[in-house]
C-alpha positions as CSV (number, residue, x, y, z in Angstrom):
1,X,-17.3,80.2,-114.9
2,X,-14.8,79.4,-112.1
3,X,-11.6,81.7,-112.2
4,X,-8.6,80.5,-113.6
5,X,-4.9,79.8,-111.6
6,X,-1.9,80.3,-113.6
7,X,-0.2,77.8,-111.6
8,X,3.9,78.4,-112.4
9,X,6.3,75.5,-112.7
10,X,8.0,74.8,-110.4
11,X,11.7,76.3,-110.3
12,X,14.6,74.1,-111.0
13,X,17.3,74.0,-108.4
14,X,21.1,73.9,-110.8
15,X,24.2,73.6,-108.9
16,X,26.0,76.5,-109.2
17,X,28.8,74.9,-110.9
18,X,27.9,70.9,-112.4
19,X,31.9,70.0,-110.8
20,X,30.7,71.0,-107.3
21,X,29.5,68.3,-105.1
22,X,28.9,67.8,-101.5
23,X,31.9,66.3,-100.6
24,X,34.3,69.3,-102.3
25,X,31.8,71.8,-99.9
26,X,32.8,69.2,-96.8
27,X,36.2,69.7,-97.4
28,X,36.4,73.3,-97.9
29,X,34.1,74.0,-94.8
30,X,36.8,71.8,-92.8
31,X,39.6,73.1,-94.6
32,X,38.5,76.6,-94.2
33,X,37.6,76.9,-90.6
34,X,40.8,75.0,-89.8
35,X,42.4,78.0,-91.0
36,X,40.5,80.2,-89.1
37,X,40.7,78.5,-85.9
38,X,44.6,78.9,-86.9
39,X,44.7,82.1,-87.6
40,X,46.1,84.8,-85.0
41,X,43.2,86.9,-85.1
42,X,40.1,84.9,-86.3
43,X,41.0,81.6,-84.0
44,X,40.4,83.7,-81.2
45,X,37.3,85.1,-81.8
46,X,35.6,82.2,-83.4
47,X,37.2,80.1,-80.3
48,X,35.5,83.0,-78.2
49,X,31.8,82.2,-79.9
50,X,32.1,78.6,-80.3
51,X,34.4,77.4,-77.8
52,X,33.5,73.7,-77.5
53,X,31.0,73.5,-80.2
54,X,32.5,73.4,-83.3
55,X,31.2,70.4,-84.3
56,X,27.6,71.7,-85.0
57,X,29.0,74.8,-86.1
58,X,31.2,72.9,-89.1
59,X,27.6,71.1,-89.5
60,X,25.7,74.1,-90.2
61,X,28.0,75.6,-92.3
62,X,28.3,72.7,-94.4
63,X,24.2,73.0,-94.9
64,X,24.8,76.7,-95.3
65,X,27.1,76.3,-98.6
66,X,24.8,73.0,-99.5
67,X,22.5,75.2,-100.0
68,X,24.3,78.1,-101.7
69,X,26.2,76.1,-104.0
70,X,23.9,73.5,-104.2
71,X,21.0,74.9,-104.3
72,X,19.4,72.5,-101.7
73,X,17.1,75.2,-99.6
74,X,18.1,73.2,-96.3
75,X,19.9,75.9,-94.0
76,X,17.1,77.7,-92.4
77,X,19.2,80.1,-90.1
78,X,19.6,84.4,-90.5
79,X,23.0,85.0,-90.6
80,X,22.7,88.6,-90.5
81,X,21.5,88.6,-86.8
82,X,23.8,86.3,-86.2
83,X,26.8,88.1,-87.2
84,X,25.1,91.6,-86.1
85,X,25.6,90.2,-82.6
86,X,29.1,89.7,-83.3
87,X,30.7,93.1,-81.9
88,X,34.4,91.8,-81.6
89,X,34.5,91.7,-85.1
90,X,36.0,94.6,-87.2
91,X,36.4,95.8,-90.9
92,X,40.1,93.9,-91.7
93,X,38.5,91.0,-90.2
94,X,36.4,90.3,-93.7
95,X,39.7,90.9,-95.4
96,X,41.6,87.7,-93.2
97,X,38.2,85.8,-93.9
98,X,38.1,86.3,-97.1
99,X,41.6,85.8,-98.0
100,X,41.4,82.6,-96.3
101,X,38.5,81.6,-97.9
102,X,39.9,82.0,-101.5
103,X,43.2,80.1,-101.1
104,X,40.9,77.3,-99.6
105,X,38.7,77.2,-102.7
106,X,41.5,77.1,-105.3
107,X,42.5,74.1,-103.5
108,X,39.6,72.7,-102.7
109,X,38.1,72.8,-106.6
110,X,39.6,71.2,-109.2
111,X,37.9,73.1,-111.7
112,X,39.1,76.9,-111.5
113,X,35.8,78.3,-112.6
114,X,33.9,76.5,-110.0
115,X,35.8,77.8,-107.2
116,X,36.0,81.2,-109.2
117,X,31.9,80.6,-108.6
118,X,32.0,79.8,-104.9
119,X,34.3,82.6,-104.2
120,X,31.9,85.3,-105.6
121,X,29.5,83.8,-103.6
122,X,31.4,84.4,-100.7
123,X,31.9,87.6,-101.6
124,X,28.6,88.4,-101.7
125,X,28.1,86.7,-98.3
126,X,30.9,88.7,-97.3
127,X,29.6,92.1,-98.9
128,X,26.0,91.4,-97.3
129,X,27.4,91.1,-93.5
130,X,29.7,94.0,-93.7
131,X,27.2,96.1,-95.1
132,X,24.8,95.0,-92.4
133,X,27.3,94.7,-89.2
134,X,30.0,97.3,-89.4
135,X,28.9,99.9,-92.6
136,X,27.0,103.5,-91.7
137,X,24.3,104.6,-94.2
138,X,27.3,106.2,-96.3
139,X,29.7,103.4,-96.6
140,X,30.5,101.8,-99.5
141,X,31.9,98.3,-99.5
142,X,35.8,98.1,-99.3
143,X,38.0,96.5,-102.6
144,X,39.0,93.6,-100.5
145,X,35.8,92.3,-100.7
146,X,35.5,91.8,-103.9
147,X,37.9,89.3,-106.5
148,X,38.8,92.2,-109.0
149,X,39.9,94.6,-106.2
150,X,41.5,91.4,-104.8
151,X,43.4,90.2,-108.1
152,X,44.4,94.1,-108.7
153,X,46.1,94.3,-105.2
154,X,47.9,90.7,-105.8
155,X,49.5,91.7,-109.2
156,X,51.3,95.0,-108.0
């Protein structure tokens, strides 16, 4: 008798919100790092990274959040090296991205609890590269990063 292979279905792929399609992620990615190239502090050091190629930059970020929000498993890079390499970069600079990054979503989504959903995943995004780029051992990841600390802050 030949041994058997539980052989698992495969899994399915669900949107992370059924509103959110690719064209809403174009325009937030363009919307987005518009901001950020206008912003006093983050223009320059994204302009200081990507000077001249922003265009592939806009590209991959748009496969990045495909893939996050979409669920389509075709960005293949490691942001955390990435960003560790980053040493410009400080603590209050996750706070301006973030901030940014919500007020584009609200306008960006229609539907308030889709871009409640793509803001906790950046968040989490957010919460992952701190941890890995500027925390110690000890550190624990600042309010700003997250919507409740965020929406606390906003109503006093």
């Amino acid at each position: 008798m030949e041994p058997s292979i539980d052989i698992r279905p495969a899994v399915r792929r669900q949107p992370a919100h059924p509103s959110i399609d690719s064209a809403q992620i174009s325009a937030l990615v363009d919307t987005f790092y518009g901001r950020i190239r206008e912003d006093e502090r983050l223009g320059p050091v994204f302009d200081g990274r990507l000077g001249g190629r922003w265009d592939p930059h806009l590209g991959k970020m748009k496969a990045f959040w495909r893939s996050v929000l979409l669920k389509t498993g075709e960005y293949k890079g490691q942001p955390v090296p990435t960003h560790y390499k980053l040493k410009e970069v400080v603590s209050d600079d996750y706070r301006i991205w973030l901030e940014l990054f919500r007020e584009t979503a609200f306008e960006v989504f229609e539907d308030e609890e889709a871009a409640r959903i793509v803001i906790r995943q950046a968040e989490k995004i957010a919460q992952s590269l701190w941890m890995a780029t500027i925390a110690s051992p000890f550190d624990k990841v600042p309010g700003f990063l997250t919507t409740a600390a965020h929406q606390s802050q906003s109503t006093t």
